[in-house]
C-alpha positions in Angstrom: -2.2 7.6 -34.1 1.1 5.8 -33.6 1.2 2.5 -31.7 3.2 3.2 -28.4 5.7 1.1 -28.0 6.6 -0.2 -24.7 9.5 -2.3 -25.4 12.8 -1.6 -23.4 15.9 -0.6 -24.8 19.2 0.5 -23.9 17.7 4.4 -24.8 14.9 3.9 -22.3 16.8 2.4 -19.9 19.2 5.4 -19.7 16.3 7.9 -20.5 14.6 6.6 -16.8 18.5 6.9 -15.1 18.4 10.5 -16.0 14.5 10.8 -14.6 16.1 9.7 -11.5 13.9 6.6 -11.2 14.5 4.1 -9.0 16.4 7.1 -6.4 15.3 9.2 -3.9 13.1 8.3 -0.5 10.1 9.0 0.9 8.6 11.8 -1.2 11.4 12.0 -3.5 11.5 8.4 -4.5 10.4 7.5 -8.2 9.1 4.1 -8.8 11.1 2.1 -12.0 8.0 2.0 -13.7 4.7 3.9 -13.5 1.2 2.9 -14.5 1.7 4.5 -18.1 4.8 2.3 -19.2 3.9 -1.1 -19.8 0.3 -3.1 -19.9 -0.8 -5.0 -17.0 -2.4 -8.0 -16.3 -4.5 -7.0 -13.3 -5.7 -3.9 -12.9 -3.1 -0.9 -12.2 -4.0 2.0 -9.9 -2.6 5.2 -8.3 -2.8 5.6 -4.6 -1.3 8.9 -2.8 0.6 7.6 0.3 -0.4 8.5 3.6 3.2 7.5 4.8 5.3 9.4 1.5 3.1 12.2 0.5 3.2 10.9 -3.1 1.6 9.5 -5.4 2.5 5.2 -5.6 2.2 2.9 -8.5 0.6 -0.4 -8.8 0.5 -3.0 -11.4 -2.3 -5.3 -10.2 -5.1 -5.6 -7.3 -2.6 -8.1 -5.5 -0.2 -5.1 -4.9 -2.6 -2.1 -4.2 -4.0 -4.6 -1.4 -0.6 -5.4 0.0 0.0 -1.2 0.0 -3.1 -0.8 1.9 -1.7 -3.6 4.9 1.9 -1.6 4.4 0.1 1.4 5.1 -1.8 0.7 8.4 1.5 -1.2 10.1 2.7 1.5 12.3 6.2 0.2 12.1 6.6 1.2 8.5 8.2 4.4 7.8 8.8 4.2 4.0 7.0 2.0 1.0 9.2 2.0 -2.4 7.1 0.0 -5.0 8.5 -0.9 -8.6 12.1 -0.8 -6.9 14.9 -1.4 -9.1 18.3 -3.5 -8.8 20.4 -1.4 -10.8 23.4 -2.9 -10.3 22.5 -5.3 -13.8 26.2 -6.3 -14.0 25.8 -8.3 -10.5 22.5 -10.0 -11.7 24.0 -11.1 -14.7 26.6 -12.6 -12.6 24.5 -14.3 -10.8 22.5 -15.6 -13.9 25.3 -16.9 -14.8 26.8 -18.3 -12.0 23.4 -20.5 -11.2 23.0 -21.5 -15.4 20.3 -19.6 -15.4 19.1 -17.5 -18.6 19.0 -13.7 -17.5 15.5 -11.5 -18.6 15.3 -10.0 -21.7 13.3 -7.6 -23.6 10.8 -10.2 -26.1 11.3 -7.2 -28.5 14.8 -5.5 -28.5 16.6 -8.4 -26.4 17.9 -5.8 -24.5 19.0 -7.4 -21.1 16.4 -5.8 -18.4 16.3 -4.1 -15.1 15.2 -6.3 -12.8 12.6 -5.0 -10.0 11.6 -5.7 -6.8 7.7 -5.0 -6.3 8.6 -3.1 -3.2 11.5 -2.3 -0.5 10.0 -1.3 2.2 11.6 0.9 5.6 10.4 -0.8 8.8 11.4 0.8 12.3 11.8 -1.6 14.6 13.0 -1.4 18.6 14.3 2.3 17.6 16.3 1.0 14.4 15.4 1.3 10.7 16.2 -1.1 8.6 14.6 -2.4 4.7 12.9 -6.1 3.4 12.1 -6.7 0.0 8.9 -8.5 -0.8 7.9 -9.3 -4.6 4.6 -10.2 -5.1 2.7 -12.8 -7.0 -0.5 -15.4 -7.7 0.1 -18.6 -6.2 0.0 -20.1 -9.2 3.0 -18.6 -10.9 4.8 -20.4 -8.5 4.4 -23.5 -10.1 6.4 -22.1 -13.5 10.0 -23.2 -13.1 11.2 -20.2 -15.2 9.1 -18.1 -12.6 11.3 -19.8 -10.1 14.5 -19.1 -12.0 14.0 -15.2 -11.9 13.5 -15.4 -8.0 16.4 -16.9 -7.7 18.8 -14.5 -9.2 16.3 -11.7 -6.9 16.5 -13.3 -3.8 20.2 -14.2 -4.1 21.0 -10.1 -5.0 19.2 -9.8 -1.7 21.1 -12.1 0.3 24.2 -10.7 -0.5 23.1 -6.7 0.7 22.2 -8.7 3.7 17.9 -7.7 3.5 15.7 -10.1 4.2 13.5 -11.1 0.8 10.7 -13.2 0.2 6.9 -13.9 -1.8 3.8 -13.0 -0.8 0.9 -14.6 -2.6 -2.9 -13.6 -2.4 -2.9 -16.3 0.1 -1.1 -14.0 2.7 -2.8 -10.7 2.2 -6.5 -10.1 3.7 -8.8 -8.9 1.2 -10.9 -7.9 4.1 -8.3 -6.1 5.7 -7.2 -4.3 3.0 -10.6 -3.6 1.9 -11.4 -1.8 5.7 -8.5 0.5 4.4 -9.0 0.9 1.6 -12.8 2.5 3.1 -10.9 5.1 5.2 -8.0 5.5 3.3 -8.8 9.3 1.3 -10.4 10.5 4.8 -6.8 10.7 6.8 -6.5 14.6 6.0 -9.3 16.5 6.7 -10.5 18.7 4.4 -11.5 22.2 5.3 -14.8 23.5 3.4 -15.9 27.4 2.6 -18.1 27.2 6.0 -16.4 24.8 8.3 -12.5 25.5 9.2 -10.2 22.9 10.8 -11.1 23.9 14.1 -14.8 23.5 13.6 -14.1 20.1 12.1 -12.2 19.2 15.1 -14.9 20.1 17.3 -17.5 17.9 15.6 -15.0 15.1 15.3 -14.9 15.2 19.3 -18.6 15.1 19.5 -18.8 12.1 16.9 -16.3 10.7 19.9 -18.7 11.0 22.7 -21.5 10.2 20.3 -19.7 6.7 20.0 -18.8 6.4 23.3 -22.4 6.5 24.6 -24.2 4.7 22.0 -22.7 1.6 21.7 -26.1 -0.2 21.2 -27.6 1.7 18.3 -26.9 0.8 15.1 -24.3 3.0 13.9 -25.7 3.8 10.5 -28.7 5.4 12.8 -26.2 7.3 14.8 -24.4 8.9 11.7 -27.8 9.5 10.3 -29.2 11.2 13.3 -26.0 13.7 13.4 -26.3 14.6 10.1 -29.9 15.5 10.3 -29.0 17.4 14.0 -26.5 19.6 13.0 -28.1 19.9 9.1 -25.1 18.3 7.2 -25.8 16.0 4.1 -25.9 12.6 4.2 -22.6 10.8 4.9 -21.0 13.9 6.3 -20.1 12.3 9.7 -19.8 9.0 8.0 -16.8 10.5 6.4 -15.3 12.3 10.0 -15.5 8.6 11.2 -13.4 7.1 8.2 -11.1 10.1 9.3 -11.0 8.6 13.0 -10.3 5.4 11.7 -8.1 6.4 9.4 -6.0 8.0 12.5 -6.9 4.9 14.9 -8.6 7.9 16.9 -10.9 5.0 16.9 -10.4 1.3 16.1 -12.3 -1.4 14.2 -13.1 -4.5 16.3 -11.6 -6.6 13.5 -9.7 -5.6 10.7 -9.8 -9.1 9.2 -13.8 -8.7 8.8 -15.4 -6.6 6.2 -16.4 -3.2 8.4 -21.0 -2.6 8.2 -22.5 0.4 9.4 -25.7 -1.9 9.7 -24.5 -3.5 13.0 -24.7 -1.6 16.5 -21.8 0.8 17.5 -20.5 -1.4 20.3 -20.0 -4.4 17.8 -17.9 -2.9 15.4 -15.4 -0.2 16.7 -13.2 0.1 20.0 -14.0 4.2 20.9 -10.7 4.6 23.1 -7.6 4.1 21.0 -5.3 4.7 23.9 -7.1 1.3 25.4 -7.2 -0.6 22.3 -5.5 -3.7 21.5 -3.9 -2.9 17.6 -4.2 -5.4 15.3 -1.1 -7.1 14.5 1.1 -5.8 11.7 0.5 -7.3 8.5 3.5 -7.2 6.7 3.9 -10.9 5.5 6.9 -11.7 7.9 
């Protein structure tokens, strides 16, 4: 078998132009790179997007955490990860206008793309408008040619007047992200040969009342005792609750604190969303 080669070139450069990557929005948007193209560090993954309807692409744990936080904030409309500045003539410039050696390809030399790890759409006080935020370990801020590249990024930034900055490990809750990373496949329910939507519905407004009037019984009991009442497997109303949580039908106490199903209803989860106080946006302002 031949050895793939992942080294960028002029060829691939065009070749992902004409795949229309980097373009588009929402749905439509292709990332700059996918999960296939180059070796990672940290571990990549493939999330589908509750807020895109796609599929997104993440080149270490640091950024599929940060996705998670992007996609619980209710003031973001649109995530972009692996975005690129195509406009390499104006990096260049400014490479060169700050005596600073613009990135190249170790392999062909080939001057590169530069990305932004993601451009994101916040609506805000009935306006949209986009921040950039790269992502990065703490302690590749330390590396002065790490420093060099974030300059030319954050000065392209400046100039299309978006607000750009890091975020480190340090700013993103594991915990957090962790919660939704629990609920996150449950959003959609899924309609099975017996049950239709309607049915699910139903039993999702008794799991409601359920919670609602059992706040001091342990709520892995109370899952339990509705799958044995209405002769479901195991976990089946486990899952409609990561579905209500998923829709902040109902809300986790705290977000910031990894979620157990060993601790009584009333400690963990706030039953009427209309009354709840959200947590606040995590979006490393």
């Amino acid at each position: 078998m031949a050895k793939r080669k992942y080294g960028i070139d002029e060829d691939k450069i065009q070749k992902y132009m004409k795949e229309g990557r980097g373009q588009g929005v929402g749905r439509d948007y292709k990332p700059w790179i996918n999960i296939h193209d180059f070796p990672s560090q940290g571990r990549v993954s493939r999330c589908f997007g509750w807020k895109t309807g796609r599929i997104h692409h993440f080149l270490s744990d640091s950024e599929t955490r940060y996705f998670y936080l992007l996609e619980w904030s209710d003031c973001i409309i649109d995530i972009r990860e692996q975005y690129p500045i195509l406009d390499r003539d104006r990096t260049q410039k400014i490479a060169e206008e700050k005596g600073i050696k613009y990135p190249e390809d170790v392999a062909t030399k080939t001057p590169l793309i530069l990305t932004t790890d993601f451009l994101i759409t916040v609506r805000k006080d009935g306006k949209n408008f986009n921040v950039a935020r790269t992502i990065k370990p703490s302690r590749d801020l330390e590396k002065p040619r790490t420093i060099e590249k974030f300059e030319i990024e954050k000065t392209y930034w400046e100039e299309q007047d978006i607000d750009w900055s890091i975020v480190t490990e340090k700013e993103i809750s594991r915990e957090f992200a962790s919660n939704v990373e629990w609920v996150h496949d449950s959003y959609k329910l899924e309609t099975t040969t017996d049950l239709d939507m309607s049915s699910l519905m139903k039993l999702t407004d008794i799991l409601k009342e359920r919670l609602s009037s059992n706040s001091t019984i342990l709520l892995k009991n109370l899952l339990h005792d509705l799958d044995t009442e209405f002769n479901y497997n195991n976990g089946f109303f486990l899952y409609l609750l990561k579905h209500l949580v998923a829709t902040k039908q109902v809300m986790i106490n705290c977000m910031d604190r990894k979620f157990n199903i060993n601790q009584p209803v009333g400690d963990l989860l706030l039953i009427n969303s209309n009354s709840a106080v959200l947590e606040k946006e995590k979006i490393a302002q």
